[in-house]
N, C-alpha and C positions, 0 to 999 in steps of 0.2 A: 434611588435618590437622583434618576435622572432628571428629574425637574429644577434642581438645587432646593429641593426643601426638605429640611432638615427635623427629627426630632430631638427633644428636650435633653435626651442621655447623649447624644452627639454634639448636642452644642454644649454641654457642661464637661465633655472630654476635651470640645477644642479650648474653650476659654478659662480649664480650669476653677469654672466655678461648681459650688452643689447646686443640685434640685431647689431645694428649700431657698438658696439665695439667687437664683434664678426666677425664681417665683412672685419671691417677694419683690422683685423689682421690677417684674412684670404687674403685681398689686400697687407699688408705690406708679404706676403709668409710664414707667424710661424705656419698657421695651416690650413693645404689641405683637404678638406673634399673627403674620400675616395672615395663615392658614391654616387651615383645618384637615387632615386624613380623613379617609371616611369611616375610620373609627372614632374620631370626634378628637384625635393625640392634636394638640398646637404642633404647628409646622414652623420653624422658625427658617428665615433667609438668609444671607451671607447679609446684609447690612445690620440685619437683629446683630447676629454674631460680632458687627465690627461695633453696635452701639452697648454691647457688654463691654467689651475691649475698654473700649473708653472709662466704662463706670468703673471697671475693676482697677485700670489706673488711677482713678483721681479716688476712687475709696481711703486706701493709705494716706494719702497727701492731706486727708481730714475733711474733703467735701462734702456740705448735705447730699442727703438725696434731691433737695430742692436744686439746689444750686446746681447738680447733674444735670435736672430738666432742664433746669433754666441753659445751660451749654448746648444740650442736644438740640433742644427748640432753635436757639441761633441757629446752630449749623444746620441744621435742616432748613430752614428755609434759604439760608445763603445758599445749600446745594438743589435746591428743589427747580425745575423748568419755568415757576411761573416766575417773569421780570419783578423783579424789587424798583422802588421806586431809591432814588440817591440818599435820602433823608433817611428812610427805612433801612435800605445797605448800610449807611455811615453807623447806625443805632448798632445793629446788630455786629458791626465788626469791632465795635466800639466795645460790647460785651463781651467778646470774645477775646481782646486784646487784654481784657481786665482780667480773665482766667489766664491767661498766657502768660500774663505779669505774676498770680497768683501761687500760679506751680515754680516759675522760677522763684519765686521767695521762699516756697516750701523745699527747694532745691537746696539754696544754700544754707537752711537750716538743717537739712539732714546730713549735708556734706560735715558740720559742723558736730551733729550729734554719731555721724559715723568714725571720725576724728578720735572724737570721744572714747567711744566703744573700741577704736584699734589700741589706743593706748592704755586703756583697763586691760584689755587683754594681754598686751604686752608687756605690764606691770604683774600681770600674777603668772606669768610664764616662767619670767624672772627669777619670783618669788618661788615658786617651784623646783625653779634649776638649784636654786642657791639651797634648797631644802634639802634636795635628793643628793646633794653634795655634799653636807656636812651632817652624816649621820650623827646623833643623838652629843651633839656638842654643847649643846643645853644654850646655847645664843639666842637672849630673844630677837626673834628680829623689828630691828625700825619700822 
């Protein structure tokens, strides 16, 4: 692996994804595997690697798969060597900023729905103690 090219079972151990959804996201076009072994295995690079990163985070937050490309496309070109024209920059950072706006809304709804979830749980913990306390007292509870 001195080349930095990487196969498919190494980059699904670094990024925690499977094969199968590896794959398919290489079918849906978000992530091209640069090269080829010369047993014909896709060779994936450390940028393949950081543009899973990406998809696996904005997966949960509810993003299409469109919507992915459409992120990775900006950023690629904003990181890319050939000059962007102002017009073109202003567009692209403009999209980006709309995702950037997007996951913090998806932020503080989870904060919201994690909120949630601590206090369900801390209501039947409750409800638990209070059980294993009063053996067979016949109280129904509230």
């Amino acid at each position: 692996m001195g080349d930095g090219h990487m196969q498919i079972g190494e980059v699904a151990a670094r990024t925690e994804l499977s094969l199968r959804t590896i794959r398919h996201y290489e079918e849906a076009g978000l992530v091209i595997p640069s090269a080829r072994s010369q047993g014909g295995f896709r060779l994936y690079t450390e940028v393949d690697v950081a543009r899973l990163m990406v998809i696996r985070r904005m997966k949960p937050l509810g993003f299409t798969l469109e919507q992915m490309g459409e992120l990775l496309d900006a950023t690629d070109r904003l990181d890319a060597a050939v000059p962007l024209g102002p017009e073109e920059r202003e567009l692209l950072l403009e999209r980006v900023r709309g995702f950037e706006r997007a996951a913090g809304e998806r932020v503080v709804t989870l904060r919201t729905q994690l909120a949630r979830a601590e206090e369900f749980a801390a209501d039947l913990r409750a409800r638990l103690d209070r059980s294993s306390r009063l053996p067979g007292t016949g109280d129904p509870m509230p």
